[in-house]
LOGULO-294147 format. One record per residue (C-alpha): residue number from 0; x, y, z. Coordinates in nm, 3 decimals. Example, Ala and Ser with C-alpha at 12.3 -4.5 7.8 and 13.67 -1.06 7.14 Angstrom:
{0,{1.230,-0.450,0.780}};
{1,{1.367,-0.106,0.714}};
REM end
This chain:
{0,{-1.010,-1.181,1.015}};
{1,{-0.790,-1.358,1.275}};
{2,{-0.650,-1.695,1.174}};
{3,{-0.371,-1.731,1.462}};
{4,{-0.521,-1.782,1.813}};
{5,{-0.265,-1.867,2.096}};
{6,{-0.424,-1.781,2.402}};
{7,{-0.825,-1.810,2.515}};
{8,{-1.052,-1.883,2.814}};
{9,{-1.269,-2.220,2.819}};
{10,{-1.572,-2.261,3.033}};
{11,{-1.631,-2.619,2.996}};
{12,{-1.882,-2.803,3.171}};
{13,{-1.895,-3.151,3.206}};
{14,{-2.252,-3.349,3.185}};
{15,{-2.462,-3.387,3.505}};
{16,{-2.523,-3.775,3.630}};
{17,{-2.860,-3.922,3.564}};
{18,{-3.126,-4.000,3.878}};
{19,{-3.150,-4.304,4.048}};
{20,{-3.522,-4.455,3.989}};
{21,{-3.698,-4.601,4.266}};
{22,{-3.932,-4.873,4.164}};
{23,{-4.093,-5.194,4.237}};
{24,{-4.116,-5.499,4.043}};
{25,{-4.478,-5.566,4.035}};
{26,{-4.672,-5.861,3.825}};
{27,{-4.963,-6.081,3.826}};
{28,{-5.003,-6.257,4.175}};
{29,{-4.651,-6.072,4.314}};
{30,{-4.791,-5.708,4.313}};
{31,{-4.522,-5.637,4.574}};
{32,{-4.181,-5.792,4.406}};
{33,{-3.935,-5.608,4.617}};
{34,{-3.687,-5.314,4.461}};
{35,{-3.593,-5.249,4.084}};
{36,{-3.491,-4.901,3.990}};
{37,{-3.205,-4.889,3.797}};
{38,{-2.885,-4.639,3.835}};
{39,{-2.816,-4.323,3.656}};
{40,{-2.566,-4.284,3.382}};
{41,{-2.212,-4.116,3.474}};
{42,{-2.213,-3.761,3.288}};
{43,{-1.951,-3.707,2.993}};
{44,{-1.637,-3.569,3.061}};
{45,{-1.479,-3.248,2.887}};
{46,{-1.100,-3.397,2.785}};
{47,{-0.856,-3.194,2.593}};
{48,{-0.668,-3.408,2.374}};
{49,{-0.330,-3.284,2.184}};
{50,{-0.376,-3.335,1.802}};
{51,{-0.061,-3.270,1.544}};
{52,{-0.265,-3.153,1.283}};
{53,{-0.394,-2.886,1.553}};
{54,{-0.213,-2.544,1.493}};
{55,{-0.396,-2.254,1.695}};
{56,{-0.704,-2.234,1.950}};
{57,{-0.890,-2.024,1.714}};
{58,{-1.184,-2.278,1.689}};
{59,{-1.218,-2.186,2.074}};
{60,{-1.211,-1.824,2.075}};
{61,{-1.530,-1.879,1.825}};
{62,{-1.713,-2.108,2.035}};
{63,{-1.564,-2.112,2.445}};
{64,{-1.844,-2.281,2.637}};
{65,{-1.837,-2.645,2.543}};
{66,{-2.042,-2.901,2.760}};
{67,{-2.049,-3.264,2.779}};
{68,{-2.406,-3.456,2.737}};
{69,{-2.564,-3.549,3.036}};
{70,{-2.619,-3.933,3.177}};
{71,{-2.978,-4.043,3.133}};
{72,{-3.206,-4.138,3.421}};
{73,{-3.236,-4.534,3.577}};
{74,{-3.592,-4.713,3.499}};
{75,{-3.764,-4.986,3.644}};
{76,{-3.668,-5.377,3.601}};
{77,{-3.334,-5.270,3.678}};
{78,{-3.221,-5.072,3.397}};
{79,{-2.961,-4.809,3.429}};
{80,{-2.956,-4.495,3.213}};
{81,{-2.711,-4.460,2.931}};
{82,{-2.346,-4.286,3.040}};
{83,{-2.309,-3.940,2.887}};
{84,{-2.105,-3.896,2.601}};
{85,{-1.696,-3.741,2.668}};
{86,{-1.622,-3.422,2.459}};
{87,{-1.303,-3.425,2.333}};
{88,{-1.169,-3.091,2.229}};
{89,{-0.827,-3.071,2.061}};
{90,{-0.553,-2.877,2.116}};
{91,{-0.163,-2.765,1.984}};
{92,{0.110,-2.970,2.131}};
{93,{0.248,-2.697,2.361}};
{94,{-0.067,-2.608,2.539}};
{95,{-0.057,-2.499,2.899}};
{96,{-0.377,-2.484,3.102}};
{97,{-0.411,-2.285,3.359}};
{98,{-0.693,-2.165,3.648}};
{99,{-0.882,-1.787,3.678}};
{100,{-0.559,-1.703,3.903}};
{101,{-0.317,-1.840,3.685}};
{102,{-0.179,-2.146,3.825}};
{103,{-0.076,-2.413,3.585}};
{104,{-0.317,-2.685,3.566}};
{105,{-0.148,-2.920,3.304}};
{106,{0.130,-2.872,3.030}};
{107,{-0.040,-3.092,2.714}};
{108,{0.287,-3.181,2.505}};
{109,{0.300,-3.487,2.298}};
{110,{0.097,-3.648,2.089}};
{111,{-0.257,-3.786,2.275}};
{112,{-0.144,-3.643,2.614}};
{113,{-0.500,-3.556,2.778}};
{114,{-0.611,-3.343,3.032}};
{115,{-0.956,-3.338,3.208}};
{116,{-1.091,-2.996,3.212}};
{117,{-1.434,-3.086,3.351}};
{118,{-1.541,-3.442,3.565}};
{119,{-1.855,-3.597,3.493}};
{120,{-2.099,-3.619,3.760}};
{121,{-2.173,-3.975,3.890}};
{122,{-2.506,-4.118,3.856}};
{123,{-2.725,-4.169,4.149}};
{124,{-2.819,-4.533,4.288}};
{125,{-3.141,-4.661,4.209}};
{126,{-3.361,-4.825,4.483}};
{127,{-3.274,-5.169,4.357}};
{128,{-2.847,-5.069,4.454}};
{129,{-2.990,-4.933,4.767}};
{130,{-3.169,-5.209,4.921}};
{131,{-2.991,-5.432,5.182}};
{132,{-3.076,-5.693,5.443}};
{133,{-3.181,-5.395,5.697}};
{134,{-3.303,-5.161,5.387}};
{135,{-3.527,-5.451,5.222}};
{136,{-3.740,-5.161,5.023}};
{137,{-3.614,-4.833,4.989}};
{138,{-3.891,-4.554,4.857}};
{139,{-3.618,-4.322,4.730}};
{140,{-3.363,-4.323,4.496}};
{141,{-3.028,-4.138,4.501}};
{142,{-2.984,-3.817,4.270}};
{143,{-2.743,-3.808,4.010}};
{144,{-2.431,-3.539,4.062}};
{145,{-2.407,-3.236,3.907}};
{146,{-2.115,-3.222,3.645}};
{147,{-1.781,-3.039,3.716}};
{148,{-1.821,-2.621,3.557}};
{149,{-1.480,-2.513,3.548}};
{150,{-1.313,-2.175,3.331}};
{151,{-0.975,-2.239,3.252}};
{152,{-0.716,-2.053,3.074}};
{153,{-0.530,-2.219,2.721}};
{154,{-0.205,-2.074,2.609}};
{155,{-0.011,-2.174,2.344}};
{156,{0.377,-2.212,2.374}};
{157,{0.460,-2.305,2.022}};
{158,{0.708,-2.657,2.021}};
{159,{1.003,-2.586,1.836}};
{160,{1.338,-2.630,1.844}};
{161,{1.517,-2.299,1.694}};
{162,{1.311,-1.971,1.735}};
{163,{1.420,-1.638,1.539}};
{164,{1.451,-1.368,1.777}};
{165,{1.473,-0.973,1.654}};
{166,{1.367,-0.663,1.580}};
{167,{1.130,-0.621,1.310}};
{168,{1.225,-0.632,0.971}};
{169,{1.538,-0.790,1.030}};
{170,{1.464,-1.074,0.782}};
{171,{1.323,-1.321,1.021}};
{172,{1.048,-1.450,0.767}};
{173,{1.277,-1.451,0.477}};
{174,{1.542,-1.680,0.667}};
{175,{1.213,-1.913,0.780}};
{176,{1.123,-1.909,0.391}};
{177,{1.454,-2.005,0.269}};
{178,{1.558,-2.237,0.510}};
{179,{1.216,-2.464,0.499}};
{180,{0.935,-2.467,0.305}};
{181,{0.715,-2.223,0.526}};
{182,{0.575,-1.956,0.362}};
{183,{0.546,-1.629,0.582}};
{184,{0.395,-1.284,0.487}};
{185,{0.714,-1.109,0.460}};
{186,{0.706,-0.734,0.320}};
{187,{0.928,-0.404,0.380}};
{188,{0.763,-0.263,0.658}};
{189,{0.803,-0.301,1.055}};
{190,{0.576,-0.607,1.239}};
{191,{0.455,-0.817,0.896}};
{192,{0.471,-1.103,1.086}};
{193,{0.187,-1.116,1.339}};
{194,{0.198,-1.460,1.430}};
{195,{0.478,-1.694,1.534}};
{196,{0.526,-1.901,1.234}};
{197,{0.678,-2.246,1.178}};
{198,{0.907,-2.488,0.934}};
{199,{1.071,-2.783,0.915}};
{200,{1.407,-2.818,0.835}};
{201,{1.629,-3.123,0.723}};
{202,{2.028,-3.115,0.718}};
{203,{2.148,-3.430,0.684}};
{204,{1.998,-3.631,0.916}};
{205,{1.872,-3.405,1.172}};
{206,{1.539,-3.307,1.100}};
{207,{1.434,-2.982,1.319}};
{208,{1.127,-2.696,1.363}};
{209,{1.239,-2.366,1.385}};
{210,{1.025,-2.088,1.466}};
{211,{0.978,-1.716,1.311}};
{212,{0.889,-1.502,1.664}};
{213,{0.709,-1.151,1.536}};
{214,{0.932,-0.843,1.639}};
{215,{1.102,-0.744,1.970}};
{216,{1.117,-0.402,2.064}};
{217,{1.235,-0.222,2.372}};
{218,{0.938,-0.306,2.652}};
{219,{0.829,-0.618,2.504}};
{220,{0.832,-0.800,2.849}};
{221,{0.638,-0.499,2.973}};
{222,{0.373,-0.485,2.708}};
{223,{0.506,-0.255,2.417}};
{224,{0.490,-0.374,2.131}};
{225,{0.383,-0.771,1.966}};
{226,{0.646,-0.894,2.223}};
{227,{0.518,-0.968,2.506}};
{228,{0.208,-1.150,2.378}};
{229,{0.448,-1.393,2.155}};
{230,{0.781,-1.436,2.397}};
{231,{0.600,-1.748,2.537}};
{232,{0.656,-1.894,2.209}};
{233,{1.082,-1.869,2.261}};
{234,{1.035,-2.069,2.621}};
{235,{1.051,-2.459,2.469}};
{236,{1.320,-2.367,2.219}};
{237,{1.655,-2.552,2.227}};
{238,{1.830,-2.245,2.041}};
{239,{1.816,-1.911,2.033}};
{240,{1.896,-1.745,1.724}};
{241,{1.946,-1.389,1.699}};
{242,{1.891,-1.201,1.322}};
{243,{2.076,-0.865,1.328}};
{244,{1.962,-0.630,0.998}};
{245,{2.289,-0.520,0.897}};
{246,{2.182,-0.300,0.659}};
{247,{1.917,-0.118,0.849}};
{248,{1.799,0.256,0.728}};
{249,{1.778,0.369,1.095}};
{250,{2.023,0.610,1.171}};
{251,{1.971,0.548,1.609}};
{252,{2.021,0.162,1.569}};
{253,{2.283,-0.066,1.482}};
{254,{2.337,-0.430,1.484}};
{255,{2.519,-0.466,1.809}};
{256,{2.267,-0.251,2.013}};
{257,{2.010,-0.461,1.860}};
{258,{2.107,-0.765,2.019}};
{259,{2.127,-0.570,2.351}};
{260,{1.833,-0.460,2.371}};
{261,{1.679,-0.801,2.268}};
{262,{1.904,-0.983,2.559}};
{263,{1.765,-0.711,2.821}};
{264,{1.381,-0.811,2.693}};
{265,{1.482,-1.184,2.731}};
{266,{1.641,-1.127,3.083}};
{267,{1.346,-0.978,3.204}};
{268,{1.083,-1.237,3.037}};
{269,{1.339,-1.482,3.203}};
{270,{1.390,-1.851,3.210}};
{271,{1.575,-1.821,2.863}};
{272,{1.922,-1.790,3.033}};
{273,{2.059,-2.145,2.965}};
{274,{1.947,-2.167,2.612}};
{275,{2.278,-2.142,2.339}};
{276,{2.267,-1.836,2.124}};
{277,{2.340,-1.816,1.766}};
{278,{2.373,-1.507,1.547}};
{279,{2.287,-1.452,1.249}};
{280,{2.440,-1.115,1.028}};
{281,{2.166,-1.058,0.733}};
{282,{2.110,-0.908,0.469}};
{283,{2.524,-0.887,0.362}};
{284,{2.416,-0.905,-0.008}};
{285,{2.354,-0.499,0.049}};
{286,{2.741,-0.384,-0.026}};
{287,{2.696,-0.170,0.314}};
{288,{2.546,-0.489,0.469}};
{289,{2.862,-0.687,0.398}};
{290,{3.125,-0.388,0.528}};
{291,{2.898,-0.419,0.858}};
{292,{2.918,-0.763,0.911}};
{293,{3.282,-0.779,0.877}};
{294,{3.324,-0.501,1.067}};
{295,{3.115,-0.597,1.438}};
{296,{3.193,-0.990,1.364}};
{297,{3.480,-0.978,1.582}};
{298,{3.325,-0.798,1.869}};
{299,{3.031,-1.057,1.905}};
{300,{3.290,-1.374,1.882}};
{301,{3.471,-1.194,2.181}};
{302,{3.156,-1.196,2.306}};
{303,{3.118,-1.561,2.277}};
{304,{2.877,-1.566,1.997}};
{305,{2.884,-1.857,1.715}};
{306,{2.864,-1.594,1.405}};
{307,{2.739,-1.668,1.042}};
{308,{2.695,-1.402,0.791}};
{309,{2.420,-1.482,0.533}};
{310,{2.144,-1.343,0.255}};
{311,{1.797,-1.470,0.256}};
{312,{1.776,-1.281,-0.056}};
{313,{2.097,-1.403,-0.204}};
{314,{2.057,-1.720,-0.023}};
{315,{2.442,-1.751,0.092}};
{316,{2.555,-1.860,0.418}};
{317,{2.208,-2.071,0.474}};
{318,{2.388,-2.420,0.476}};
{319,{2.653,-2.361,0.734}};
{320,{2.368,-2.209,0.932}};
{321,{2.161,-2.547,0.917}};
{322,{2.430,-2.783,0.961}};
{323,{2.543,-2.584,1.227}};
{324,{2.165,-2.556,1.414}};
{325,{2.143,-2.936,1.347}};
{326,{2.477,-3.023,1.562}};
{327,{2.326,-2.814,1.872}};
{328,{1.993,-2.994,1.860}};
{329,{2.149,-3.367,1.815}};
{330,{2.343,-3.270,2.109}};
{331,{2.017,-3.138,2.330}};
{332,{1.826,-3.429,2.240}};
{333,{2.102,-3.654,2.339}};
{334,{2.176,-3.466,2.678}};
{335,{1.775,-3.511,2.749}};
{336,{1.743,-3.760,3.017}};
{337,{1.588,-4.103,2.890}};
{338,{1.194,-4.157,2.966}};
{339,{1.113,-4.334,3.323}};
{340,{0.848,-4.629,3.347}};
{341,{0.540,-4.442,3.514}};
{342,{0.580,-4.434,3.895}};
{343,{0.275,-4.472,4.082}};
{344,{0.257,-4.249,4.340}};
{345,{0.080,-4.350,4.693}};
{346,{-0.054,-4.108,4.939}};
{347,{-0.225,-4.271,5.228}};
{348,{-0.436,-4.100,5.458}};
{349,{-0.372,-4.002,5.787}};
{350,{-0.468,-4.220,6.049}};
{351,{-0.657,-3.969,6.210}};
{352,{-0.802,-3.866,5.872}};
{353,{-1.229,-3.809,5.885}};
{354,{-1.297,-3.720,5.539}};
{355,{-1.415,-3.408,5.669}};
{356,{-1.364,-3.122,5.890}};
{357,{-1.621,-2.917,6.120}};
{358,{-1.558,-2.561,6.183}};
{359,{-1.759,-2.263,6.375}};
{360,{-1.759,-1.954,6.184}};
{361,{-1.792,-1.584,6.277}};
{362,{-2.190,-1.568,6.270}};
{363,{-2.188,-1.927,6.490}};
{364,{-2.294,-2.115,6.150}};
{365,{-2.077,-2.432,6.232}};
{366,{-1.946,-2.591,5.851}};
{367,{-1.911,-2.905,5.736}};
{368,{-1.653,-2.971,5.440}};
{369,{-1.550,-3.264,5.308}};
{370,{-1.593,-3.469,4.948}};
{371,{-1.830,-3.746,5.080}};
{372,{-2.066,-3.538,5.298}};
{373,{-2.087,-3.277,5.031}};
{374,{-2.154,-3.517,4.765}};
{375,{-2.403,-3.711,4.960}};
{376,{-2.585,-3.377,5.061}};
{377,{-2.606,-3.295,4.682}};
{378,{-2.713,-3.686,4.503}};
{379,{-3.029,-3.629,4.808}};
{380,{-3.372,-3.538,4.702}};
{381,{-3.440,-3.290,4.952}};
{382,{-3.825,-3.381,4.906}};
{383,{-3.899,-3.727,5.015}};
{384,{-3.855,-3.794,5.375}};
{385,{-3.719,-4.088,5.375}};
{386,{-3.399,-4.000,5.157}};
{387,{-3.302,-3.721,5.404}};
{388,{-3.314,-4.009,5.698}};
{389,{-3.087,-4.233,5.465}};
{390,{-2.854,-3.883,5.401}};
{391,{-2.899,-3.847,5.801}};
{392,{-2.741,-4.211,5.889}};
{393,{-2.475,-4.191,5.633}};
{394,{-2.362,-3.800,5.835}};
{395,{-2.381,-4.029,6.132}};
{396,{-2.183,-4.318,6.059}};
{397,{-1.931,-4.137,5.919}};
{398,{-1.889,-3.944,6.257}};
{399,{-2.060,-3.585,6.138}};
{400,{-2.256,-3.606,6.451}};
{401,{-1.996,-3.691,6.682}};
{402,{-1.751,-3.400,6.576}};
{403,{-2.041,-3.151,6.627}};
{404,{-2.096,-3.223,6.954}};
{405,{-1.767,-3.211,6.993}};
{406,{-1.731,-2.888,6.809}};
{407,{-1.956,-2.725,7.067}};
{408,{-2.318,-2.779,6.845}};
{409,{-2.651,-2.746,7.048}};
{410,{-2.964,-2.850,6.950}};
{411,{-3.123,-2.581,6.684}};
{412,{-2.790,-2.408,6.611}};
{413,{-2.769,-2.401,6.194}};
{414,{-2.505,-2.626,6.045}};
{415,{-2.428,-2.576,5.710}};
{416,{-2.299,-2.831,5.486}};
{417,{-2.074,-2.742,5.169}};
{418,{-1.883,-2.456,5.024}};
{419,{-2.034,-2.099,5.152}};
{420,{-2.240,-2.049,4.759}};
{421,{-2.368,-2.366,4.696}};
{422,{-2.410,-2.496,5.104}};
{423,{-2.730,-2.660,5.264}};
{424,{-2.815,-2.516,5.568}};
{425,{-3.029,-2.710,5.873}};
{426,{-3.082,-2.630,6.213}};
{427,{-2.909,-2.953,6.351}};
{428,{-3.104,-3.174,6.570}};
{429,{-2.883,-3.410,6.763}};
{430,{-2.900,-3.776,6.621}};
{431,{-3.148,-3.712,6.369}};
{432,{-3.314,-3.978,6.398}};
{433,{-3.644,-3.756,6.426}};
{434,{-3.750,-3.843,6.088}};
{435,{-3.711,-4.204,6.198}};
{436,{-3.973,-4.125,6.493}};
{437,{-4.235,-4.089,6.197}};
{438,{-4.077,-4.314,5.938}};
{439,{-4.019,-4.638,6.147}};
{440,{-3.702,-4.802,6.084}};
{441,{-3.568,-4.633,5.726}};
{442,{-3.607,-4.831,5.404}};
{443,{-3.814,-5.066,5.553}};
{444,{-4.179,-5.095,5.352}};
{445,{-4.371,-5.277,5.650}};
{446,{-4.627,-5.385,5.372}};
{447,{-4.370,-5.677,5.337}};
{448,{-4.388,-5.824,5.667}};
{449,{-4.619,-5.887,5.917}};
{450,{-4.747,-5.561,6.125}};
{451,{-4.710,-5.494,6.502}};
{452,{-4.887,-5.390,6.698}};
{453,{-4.979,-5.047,6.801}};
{454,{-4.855,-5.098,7.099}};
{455,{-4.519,-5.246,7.049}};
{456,{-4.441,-4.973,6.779}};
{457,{-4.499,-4.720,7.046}};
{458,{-4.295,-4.928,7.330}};
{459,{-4.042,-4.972,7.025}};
{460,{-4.038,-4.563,6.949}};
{461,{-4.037,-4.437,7.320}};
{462,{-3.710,-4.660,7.382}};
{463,{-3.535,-4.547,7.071}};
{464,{-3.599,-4.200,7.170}};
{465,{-3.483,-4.260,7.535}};
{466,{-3.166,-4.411,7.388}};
{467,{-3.098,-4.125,7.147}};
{468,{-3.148,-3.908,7.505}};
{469,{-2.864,-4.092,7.633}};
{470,{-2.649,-4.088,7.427}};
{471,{-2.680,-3.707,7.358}};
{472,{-2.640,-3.651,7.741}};
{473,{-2.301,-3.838,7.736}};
{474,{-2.135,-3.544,7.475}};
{475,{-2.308,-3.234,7.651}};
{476,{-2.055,-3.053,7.747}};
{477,{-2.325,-2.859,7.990}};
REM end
């Protein structure tokens, strides 16, 4: 059964915002008491939180789709709906998140540090929000936002400051044993160790992780093998410390061609280039072991190598090793550069900035991107009239109109608002102020104020269209 998880996909989805209500207030004597729906609750978000006590993402290779709860809907006498619920979803310190085509979203290291894989969706506006001194009694309400679906990618780059690089069965997992209190599967045959596995050592008053990295082999960074699947682990080391077998029964391999091969595999994993090396000669309580070890030490200190010649069995040579691993990481820890106050970061906009763009495509469909159009195109209920006015004098005022006339837009070509799957598509009508033809003026209930008469709203109509005409005229290009 596996225990050890370090790499899976998440499809979180974040909790959709509640609806808008539209109501009125009605009571004895006051039937019509103006506007009271209440908002919609903000959906829950999906947050991954890093949590210590968190050593693998094996819960989430069980269970990958995680969603949020949902905001609940406004009510009348101004009530708003309850706010979804946040899931929080813990992870190892060392995650990295990334996207489908692996771009890194966030690096999670450090206790708490957070990451939001999935935005709630905002709540839509009841009537009540809606109403204004031109919009006395809206009949619609706004529609809450669907939540954020996103499928990211987790992988786990184990934090640690010493990792154990070498070729199976060269006594990685008895050096991890003896040196901490980590207890490792450790038998006599190649790739025991499956998973990268980690202890905490003290030497005097350096306290440090190291990390047992399963077997190398030649191809690692090319597949073969448990390598490449586990050399992310090496990648937030401090030290790299190579453990030749010096006693090995394999009559093609030898302790200094060992450590080749493993510095080709980390060359070609790369990024490991400025990292110290260490090596380590085991296994020197075999008689043949020791003659080894004394014999190739002075080639790898010509080499530049810091060599110490120890038994995991035996347990000999383990202190200098520690003290000596404990001077390198006091001196990386003091060479770190000291944390920054946060810098906030401003970005204004352009002046000439919309908010949105208009382009013509191939088949003449002209497209309108941009985060408040698209958002306002999806919190409308498609349904009642008098919200698609409302959504048609928000397009306007924020210059939709104007750009599409620009653009080249004619009356009946099809404008299509949002990405290319998930777009609403129209055949434009210049100013559309049509609906307002049969609606009056929008958001105006005319049961609370006096009536006019039928001949006025017709004078009133017949001049708003001849205005509309005029202005349209102005932008033809033809």
């Amino acid at each position: 059964m596996t225990t050890f998880v370090d790499r899976v996909e998440l499809h979180a989805a974040a909790g959709n915002g509640g609806h808008g209500c539209a109501s009125v207030h009605r009571e004895k004597f006051k039937p019509l008491g103006g506007p009271d729906g209440g908002n919609g609750g903000r959906g829950g978000d999906v947050i991954l939180v890093v949590d210590q006590s968190v050593t693998t993402l094996l819960e989430y290779h069980h269970s990958p789709h995680r969603k949020a709860t949902n905001g609940q809907p406004g009510a009348g006498d101004n009530r708003s709906g309850k706010d979804g619920q946040d899931l929080v979803l813990p992870v190892p310190d060392g995650t990295v998140v990334l996207d489908k085509e692996g771009n890194v979203l966030a690096d999670l290291v450090g206790q708490g540090t957070t990451f939001i894989a999935g935005q709630g969706g905002r709540g839509g506006l009841g009537n009540a929000a809606l109403a204004s001194a031109r919009r006395k009694a809206p009949g619609f309400a706004l529609l809450g936002e669907p939540g954020e679906s996103r499928d990211v990618v987790m992988e786990l780059k184990t934090v640690a400051d010493v990792a154990l690089v070498g070729y199976p069965s060269a006594g990685k997992s008895s050096l991890i044993s003896v040196l901490s209190a980590a207890k490792p599967k450790i038998a006599d045959y190649p790739f025991t160790t499956l998973v990268p596995n980690l202890g905490v050592v003290t030497a005097g008053s350096t306290v440090y992780t190291i990390a047992d990295v399963p077997g190398l082999i030649p191809g690692a960074s090319q597949g073969k093998g448990l390598g490449l699947e586990f050399l992310r682990h090496v990648e937030r080391c401090s030290v790299l410390v190579h453990v030749l077998d010096t006693a090995t029964l394999e009559s093609d391999r030898d302790p200094v061609s060992d450590l080749d091969v493993i510095e080709a595999e980390l060359r070609q994993y790369g990024g490991l280039d400025d990292r110290p090396r260490l090596v380590v000669l085991n296994k020197i309580d075999i008689p043949d072991g020791q003659d080894l070890a004394e014999m190739i030490r002075p080639e790898l200190e010509d080499r530049g190598y810091q060599v110490f010649e120890v038994s995991a069995i035996a347990r000999t040579g383990l202190k200098e090793l520690s003290f000596a691993l404990a001077g390198i990481i006091a001196e990386a820890r003091a060479a770190k550069p000291t944390e920054e106050a946060t810098r906030i970061v401003i970005r204004p906009k352009a002046v000439d900035d919309a908010g949105f763009t208009v382009n013509q495509e191939e088949d003449g469909i002209f497209r309108v991107r941009g985060e408040k159009p698209e958002r306002w195109v999806r919190q409308t209920d498609f349904n009642n009239d008098e919200a698609v006015g409302y959504l048609a004098d928000r397009l306007s005022r924020l210059g939709v109109e104007d750009q599409l006339m620009k653009a080249g837009a004619r009356a009946g070509d099809g404008v299509a608002i949002g990405p290319e799957e998930n777009a609403v598509v129209f055949d434009w009508e210049p100013t559309m102020m049509a609906g307002a033809e049969m609606l009056g003026r929008r958001g105006e209930d005319h049961r609370l104020e006096a009536p006019r008469p039928a001949a006025q709203r017709r004078r009133d109509r017949d001049a708003e269209r001849d205005d509309v005409q005029k202005e349209y005229d102005e932008f033809d290009p033809f």
